[in-house]
N, CA, C and O of each residue as an XYZ file, in Angstrom:
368
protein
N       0.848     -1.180      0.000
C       0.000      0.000      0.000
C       0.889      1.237      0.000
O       1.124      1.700      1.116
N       1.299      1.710     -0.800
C       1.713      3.351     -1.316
C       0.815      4.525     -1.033
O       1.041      5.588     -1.611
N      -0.181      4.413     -0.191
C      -0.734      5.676     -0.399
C      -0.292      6.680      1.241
O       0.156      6.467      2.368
N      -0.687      7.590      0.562
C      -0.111      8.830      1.813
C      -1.071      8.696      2.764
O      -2.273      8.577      2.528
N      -0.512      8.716      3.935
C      -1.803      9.047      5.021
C      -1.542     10.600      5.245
O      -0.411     10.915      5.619
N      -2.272     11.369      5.094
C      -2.176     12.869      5.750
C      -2.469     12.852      7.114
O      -1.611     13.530      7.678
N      -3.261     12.407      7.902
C      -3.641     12.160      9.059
C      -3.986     11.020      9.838
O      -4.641     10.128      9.299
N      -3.553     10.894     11.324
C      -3.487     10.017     12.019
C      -5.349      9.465     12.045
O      -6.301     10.129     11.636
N      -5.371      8.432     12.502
C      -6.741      8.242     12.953
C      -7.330      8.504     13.839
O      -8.537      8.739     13.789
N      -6.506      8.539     15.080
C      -6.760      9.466     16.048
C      -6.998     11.152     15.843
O      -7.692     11.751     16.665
N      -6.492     11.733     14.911
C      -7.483     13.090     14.504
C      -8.175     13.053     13.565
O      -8.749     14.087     13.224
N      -8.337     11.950     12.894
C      -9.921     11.931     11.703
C     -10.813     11.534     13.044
O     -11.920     12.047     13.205
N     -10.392     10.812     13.772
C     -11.898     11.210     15.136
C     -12.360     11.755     15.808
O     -13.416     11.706     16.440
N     -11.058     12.737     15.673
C     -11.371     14.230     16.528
C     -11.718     15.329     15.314
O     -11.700     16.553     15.447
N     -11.935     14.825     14.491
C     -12.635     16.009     13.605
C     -13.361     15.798     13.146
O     -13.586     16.550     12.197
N     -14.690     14.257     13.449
C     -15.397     14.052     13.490
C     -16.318     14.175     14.764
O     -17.544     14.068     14.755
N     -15.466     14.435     15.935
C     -16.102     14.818     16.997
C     -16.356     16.293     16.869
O     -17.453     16.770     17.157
N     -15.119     17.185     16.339
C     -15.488     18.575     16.508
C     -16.451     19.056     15.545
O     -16.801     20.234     15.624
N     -17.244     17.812     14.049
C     -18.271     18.202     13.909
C     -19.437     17.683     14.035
O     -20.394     18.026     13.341
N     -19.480     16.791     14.944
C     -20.792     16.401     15.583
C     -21.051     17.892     16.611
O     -21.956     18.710     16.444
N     -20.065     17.930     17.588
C     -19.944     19.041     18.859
C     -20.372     20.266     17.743
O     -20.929     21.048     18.513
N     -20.430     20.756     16.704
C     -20.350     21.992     15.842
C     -22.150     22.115     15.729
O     -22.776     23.170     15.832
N     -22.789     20.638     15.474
C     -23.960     20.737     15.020
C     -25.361     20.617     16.218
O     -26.524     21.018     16.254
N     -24.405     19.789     17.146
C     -24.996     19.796     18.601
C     -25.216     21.574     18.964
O     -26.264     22.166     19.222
N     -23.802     22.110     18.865
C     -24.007     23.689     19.247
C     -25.263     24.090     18.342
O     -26.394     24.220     18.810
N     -24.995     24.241     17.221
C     -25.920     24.660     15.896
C     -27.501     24.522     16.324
O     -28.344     25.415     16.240
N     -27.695     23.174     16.809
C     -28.859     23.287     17.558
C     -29.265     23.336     18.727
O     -30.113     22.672     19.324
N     -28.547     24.245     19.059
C     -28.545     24.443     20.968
C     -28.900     23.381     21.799
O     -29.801     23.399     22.637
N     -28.140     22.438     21.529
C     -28.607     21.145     22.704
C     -27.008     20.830     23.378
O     -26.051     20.673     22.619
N     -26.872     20.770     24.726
C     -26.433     21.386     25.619
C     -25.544     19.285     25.549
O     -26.077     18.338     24.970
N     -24.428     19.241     26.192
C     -24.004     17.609     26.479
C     -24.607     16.938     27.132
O     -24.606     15.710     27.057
N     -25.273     17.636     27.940
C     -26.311     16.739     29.265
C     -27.906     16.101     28.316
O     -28.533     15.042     28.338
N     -28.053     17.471     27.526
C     -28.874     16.810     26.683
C     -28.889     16.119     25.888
O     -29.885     15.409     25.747
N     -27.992     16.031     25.169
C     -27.692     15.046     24.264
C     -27.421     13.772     24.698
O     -27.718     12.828     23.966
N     -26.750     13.533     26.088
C     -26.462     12.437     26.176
C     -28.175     12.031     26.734
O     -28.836     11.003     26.584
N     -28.409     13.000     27.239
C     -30.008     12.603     27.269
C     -30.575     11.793     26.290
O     -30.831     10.599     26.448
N     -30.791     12.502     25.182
C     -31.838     11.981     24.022
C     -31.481     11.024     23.651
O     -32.399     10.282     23.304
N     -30.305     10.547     23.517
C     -29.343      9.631     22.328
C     -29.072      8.395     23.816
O     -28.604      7.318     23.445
N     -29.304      8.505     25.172
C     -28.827      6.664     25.885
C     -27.843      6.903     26.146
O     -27.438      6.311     27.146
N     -26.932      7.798     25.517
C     -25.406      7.483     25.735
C     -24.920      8.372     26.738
O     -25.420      9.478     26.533
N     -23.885      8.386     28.103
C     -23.750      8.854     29.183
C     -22.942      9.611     28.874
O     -22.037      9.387     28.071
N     -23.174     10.796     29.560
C     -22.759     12.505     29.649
C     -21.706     12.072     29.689
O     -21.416     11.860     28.511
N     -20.663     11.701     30.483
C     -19.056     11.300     30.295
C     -18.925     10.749     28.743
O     -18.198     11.427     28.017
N     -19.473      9.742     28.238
C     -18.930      9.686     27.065
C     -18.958     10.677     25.787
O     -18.040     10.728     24.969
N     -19.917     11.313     25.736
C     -20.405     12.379     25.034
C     -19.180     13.736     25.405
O     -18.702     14.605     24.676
N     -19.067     13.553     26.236
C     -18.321     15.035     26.584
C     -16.124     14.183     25.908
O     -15.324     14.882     25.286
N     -15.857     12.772     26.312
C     -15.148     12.362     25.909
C     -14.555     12.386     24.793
O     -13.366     12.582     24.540
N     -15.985     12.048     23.699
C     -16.070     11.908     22.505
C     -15.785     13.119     22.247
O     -14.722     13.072     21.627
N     -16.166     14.367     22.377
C     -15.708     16.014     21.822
C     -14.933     15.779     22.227
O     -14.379     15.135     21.336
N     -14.046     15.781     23.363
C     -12.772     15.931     23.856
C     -11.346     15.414     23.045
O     -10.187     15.802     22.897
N     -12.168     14.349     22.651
C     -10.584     13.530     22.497
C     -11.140     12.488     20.908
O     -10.440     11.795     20.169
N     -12.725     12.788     20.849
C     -12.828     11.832     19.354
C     -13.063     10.592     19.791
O     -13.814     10.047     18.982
N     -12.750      9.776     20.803
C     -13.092      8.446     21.097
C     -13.975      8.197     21.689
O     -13.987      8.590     22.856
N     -15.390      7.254     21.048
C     -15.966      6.772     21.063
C     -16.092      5.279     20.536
O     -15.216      4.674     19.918
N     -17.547      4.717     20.951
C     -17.895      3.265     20.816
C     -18.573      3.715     19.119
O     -18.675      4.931     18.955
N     -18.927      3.001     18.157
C     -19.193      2.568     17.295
C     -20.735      2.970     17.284
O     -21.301      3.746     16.514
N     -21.467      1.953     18.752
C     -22.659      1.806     18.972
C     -23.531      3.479     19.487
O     -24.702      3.810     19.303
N     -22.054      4.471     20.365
C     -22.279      5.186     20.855
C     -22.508      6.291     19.468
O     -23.354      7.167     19.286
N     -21.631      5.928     18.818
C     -21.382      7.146     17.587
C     -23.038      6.974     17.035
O     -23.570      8.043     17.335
N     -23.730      6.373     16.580
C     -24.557      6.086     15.910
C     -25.797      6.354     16.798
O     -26.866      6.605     16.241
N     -25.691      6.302     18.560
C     -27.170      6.834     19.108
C     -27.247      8.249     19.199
O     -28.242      8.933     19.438
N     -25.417      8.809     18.857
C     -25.686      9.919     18.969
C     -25.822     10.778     17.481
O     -25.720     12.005     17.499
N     -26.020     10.158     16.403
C     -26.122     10.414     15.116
C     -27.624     10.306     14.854
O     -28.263     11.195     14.291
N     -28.186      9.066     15.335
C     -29.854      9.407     15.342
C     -30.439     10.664     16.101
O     -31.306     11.409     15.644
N     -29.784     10.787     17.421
C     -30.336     11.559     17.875
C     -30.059     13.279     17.717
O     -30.550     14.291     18.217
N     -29.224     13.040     16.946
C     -28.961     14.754     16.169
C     -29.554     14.677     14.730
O     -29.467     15.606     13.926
N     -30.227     13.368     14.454
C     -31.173     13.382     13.016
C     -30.094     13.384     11.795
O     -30.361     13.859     10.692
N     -28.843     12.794     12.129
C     -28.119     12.491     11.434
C     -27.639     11.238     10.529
O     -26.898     11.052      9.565
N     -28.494     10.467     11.398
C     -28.302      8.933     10.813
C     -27.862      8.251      9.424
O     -27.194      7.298      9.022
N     -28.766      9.489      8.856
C     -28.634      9.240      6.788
C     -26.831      9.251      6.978
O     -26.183      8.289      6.566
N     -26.227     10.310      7.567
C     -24.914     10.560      7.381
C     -24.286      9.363      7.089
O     -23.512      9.210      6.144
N     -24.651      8.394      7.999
C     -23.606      7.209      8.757
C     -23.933      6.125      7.665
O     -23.119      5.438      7.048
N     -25.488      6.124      7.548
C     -25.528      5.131      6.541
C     -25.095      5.211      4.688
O     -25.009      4.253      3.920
N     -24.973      6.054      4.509
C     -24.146      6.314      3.430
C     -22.730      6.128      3.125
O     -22.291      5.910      1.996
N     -21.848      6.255      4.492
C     -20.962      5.737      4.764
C     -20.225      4.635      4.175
O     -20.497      3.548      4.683
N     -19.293      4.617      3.164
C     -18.725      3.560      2.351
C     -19.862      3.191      0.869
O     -19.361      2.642     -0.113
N     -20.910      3.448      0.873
C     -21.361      3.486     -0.122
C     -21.212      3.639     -1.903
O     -21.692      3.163     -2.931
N     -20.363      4.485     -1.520
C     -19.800      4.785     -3.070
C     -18.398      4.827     -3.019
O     -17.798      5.821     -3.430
N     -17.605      3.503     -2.392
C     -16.379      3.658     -2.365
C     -16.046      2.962     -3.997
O     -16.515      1.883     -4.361
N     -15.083      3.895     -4.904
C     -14.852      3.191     -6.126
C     -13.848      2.125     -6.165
O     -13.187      1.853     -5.162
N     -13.721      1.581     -7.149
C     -12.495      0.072     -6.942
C     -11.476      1.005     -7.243
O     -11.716      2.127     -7.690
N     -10.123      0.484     -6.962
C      -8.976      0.500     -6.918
C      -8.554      0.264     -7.913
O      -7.812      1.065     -8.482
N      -8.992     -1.267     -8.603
C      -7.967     -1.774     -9.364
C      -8.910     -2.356    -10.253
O     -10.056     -1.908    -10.260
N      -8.645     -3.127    -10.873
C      -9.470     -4.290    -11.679
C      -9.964     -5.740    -10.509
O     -10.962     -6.429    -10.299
N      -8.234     -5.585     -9.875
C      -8.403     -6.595     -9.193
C      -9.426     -6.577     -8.023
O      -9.458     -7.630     -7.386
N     -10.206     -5.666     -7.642
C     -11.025     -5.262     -6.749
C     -12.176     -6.176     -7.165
O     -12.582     -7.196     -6.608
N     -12.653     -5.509     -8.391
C     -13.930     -6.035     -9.106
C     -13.619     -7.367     -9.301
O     -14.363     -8.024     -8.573
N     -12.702     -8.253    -10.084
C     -12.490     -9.484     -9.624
C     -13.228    -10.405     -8.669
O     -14.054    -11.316     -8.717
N     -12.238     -9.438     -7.414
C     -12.644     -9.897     -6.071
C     -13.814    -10.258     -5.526
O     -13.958    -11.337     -4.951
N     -15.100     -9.053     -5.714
C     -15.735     -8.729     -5.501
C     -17.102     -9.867     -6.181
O     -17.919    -10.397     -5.428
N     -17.104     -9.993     -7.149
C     -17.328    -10.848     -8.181
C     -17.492    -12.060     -8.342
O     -18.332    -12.468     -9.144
N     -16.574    -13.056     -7.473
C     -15.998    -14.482     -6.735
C     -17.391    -15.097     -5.879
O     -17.306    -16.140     -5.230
């Protein structure tokens, strides 16, 4: 694999936290609330802005509950092949 990473993964999750935290602000719902609506506990919610780390399960109650869900499920959707050998693969 030759390709460049520009960024760690640990900050593609923190800049997915700082725009969940961007849209939470956007609609004035406060961390207590959110972890309200969405199940998921005020410590993790406030974590997740903090530092980007979250559960999988957590990312996604808190994506419904900011009415974001479409986001997540689109997710990999239109990833194109690589190679030939992809489609091949794929194909089997």
């Amino acid at each position: 694999m030759n390709e460049y990473i520009w960024e760690t993964a640990e900050e593609l999750d923190k800049k997915i936290a700082d725009r969940v935290r961007l849209i939470r602000k956007r609609r004035s719902i406060s961390q207590e609330k959110l972890a309200q609506i969405s199940g998921v506990s005020f410590g993790s919610v406030k974590r997740f802005e903090t530092t980007g780390q979250i559960s999988l399960l957590s990312l996604t109650r808190i994506a419904m509950a900011l009415d974001m869900a479409d986001d997540l499920r689109q997710l990999f959707t239109e990833v194109p092949y690589r190679n030939i050998q992809e489609v091949i693969n794929e194909n089997k």
